[in-house]
C-alpha positions in Angstrom: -15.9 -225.1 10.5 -14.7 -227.6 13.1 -11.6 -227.8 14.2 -10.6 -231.1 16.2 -8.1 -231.3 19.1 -5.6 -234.0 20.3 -4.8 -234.4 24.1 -1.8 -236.6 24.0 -2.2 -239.5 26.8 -0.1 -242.4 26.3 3.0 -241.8 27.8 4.1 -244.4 30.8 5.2 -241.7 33.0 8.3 -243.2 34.1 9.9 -239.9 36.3 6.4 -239.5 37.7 6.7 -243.2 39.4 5.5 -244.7 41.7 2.3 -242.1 41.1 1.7 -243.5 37.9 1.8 -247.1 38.4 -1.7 -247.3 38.8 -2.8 -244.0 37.7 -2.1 -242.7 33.9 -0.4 -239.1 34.2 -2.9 -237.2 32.7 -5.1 -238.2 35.6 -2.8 -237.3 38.4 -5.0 -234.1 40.0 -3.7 -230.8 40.1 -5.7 -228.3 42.0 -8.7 -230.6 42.5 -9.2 -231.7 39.2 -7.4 -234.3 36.8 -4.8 -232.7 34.7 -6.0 -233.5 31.5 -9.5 -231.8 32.2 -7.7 -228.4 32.4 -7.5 -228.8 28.7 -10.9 -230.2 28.0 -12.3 -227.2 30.0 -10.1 -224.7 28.6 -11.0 -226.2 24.7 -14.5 -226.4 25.2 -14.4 -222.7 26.8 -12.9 -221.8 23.3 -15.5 -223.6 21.5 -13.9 -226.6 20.8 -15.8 -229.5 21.5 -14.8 -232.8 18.8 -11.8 -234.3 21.0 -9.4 -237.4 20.7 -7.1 -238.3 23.0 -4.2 -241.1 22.1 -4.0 -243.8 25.0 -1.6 -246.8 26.0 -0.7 -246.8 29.8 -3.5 -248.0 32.0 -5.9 -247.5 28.5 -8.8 -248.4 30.1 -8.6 -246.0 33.4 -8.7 -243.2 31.1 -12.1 -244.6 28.9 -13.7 -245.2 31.8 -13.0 -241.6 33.2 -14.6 -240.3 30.0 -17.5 -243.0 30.3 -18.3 -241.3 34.1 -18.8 -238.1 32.3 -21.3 -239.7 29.2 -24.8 -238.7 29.5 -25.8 -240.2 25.8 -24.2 -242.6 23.3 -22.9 -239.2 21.3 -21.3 -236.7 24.1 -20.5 -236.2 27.5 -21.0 -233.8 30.0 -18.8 -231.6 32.1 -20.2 -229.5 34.5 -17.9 -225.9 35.1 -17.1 -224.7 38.4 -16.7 -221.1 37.2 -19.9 -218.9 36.7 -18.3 -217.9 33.1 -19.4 -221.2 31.5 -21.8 -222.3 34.1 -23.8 -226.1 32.9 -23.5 -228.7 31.1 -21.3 -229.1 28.0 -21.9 -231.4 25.3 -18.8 -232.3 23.3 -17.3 -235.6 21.3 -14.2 -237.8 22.6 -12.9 -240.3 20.4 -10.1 -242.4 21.9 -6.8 -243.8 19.8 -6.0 -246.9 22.0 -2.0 -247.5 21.2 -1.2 -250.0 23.6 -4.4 -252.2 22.5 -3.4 -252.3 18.6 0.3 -252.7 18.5 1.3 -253.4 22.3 3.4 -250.0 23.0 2.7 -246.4 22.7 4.0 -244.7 19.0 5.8 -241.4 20.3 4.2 -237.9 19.6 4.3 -238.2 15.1 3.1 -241.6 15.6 0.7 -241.4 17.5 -0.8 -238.3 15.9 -0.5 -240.1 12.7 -2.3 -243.1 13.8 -4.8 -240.5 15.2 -5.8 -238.8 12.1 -8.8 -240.9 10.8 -9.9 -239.6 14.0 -9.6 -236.4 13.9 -10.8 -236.3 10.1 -13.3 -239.2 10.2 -15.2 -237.3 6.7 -11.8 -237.6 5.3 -9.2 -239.8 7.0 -6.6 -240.1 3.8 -7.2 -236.8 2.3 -5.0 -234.7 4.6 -3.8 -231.8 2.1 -7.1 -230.6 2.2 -7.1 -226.7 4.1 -9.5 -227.6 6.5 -7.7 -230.5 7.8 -6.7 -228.4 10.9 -6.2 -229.0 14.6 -4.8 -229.0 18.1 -2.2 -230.9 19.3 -1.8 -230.6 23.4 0.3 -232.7 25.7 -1.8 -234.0 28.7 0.6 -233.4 30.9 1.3 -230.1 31.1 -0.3 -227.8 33.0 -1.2 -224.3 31.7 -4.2 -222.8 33.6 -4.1 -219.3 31.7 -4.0 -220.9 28.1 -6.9 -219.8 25.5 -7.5 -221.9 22.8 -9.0 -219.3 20.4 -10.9 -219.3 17.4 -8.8 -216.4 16.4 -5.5 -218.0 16.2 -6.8 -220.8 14.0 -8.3 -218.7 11.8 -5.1 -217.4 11.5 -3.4 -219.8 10.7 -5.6 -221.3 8.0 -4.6 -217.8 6.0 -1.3 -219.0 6.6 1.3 -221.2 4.5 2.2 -222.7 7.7 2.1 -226.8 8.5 2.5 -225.5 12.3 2.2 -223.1 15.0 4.1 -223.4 18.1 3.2 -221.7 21.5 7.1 -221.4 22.9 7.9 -220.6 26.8 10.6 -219.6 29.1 12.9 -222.0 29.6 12.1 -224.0 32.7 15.1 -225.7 35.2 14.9 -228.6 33.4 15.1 -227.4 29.7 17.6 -224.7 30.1 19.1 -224.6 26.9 15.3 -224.6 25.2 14.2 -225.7 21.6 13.8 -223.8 19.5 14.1 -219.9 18.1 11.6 -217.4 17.0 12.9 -214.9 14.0 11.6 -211.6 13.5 8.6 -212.3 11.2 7.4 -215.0 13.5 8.9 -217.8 12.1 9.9 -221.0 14.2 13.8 -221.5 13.9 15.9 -224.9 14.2 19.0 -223.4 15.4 22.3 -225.3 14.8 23.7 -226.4 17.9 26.8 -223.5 17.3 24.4 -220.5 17.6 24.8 -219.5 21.1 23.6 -215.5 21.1 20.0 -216.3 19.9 17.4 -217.1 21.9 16.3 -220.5 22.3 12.3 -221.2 23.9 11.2 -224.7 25.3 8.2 -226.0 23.2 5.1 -225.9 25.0 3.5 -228.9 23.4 0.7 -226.9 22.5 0.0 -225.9 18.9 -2.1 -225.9 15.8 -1.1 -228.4 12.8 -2.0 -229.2 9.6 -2.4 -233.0 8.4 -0.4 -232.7 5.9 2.8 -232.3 8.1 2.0 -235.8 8.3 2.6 -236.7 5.1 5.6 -237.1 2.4 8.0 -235.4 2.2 7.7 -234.1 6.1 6.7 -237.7 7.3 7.0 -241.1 5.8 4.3 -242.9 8.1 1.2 -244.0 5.4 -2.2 -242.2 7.1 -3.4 -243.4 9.9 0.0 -245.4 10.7 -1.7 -248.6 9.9 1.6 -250.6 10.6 2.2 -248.9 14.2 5.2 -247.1 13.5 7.0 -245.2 16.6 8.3 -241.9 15.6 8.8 -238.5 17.4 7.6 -235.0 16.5 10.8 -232.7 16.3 12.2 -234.6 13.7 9.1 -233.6 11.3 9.1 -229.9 13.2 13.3 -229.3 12.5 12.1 -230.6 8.4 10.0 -228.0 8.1 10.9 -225.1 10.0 13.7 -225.2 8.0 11.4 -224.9 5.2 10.1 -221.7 6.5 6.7 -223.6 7.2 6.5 -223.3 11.0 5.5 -219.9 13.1 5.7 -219.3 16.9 4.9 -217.4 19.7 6.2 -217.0 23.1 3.8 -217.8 25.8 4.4 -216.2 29.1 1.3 -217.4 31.4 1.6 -220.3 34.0 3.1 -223.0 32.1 4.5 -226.2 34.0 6.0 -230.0 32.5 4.1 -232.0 35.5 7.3 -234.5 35.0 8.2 -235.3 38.7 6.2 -236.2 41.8 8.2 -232.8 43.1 6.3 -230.4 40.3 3.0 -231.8 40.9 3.2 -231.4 44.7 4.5 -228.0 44.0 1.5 -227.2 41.9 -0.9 -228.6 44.7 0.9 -226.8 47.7 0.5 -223.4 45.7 -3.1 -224.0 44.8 -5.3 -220.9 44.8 
């Protein structure tokens, strides 16, 4: 059974200036590679291979990155530097051009709405069906020890979950965090006046179901035809309070490549 992934790549990148005036963020390299390939290596090394990624900023720079790595009109290639997965890597990348069909990029719930006739092409407006799985990963972040395992999908298919967060320690920049984990695993929305537990910084990675895309989590019609903007929490804070979001806390490398200060930070420590 396949499960999809979404590498989130539209963002302008307006701290990481003047870097990202001509190059998209999720380009900018970080220990000799782009930072958006960490995650296509690390989801392919988990089997994952049928990939979208959401564009608007510098759009085309991005395609043609992906055409430089096409050896056929159906896949790509991707050649690993590490013995463990030595080769050539077939795998599908489907592209959700923002900027091109509405002239701005549609947040994080709008642009993974818009996205999912991509990620579900055999069923782009059924998404209550309980395959209708997948990855959601920001493309710029960088978390070099992440495993995106078959395991923690099939997990949460058993579940009654819509999502599954991966939370980590609060960085300098988040100190206050996001959100809570309670004691069966369950993501929390803490009210602003709870200030003994323990608040984590989402790590915009996770697993999601298509149907936290749909009423009564999210109001945007599949596929967003109309280009709606909308952000992610809102959707996330709807249902955790349902008691339909589960976490984890994530304590490998994790970094928000935000500032031209991070990334050189990253680079100057490079193994």
């Amino acid at each position: 059974m396949t499960t999809p992934a979404i590498i989130l790549a539209a963002g302008r990148g307006e701290r990481m200036r003047p870097l990202t005036d001509t190059t998209p963020k999720p380009l900018l390299s970080v220990q000799g590679r782009p930072l958006l390939m960490w995650h296509v290596q690390a989801l392919l090394h988990g089997g994952f291979d049928q990939l979208v990624l959401n564009t608007a900023w510098l759009a085309p720079k991005v395609s043609s990155f992906f055409d430089t790595l096409r050896f056929s009109d159906k896949g790509f290639k991707l050649s690993f530097q590490d013995s463990s997965s030595p080769g050539y890597h077939r795998f599908d990348a489907r592209f959700s051009h923002e900027q091109a069909d509405f002239g701005q990029a549609l947040e994080t719930a709008g642009g993974i709405a818009r996205a999912l006739p991509l990620l579900f092409p055999a069923h782009p407006t059924d998404l209550h069906g309980p395959d209708n799985v997948f990855w959601v990963v920001a493309g710029d972040v960088f978390t070099p020890g992440f495993a995106f395992q078959a395991e923690s999908v099939a997990r949460f298919r058993a579940s009654p979950h819509l999502a599954h967060l991966w939370l980590v320690p609060n960085p300098a920049h988040n100190p206050r965090g996001d959100f809570g984990i309670g004691p069966t695993g369950l993501a929390l929305n803490l009210p602003a006046t709870d200030t003994t537990t323990p608040r984590h910084t989402y790590s915009t990675i996770g697993l999601y179901r298509a149907g936290l895309f749909t009423e009564p989590w999210c109001d945007i019609p599949p596929g967003n035809p109309h280009g709606v903007r909308a952000p992610l929490a809102p959707l996330l804070r709807r249902a955790m309070d349902a008691g339909r979001v589960s976490a984890e806390l994530y304590t490998g490398p994790w970094t928000d490549v935000g500032t031209p200060e991070r990334l050189a930070q990253l680079n100057a420590t490079a193994p």
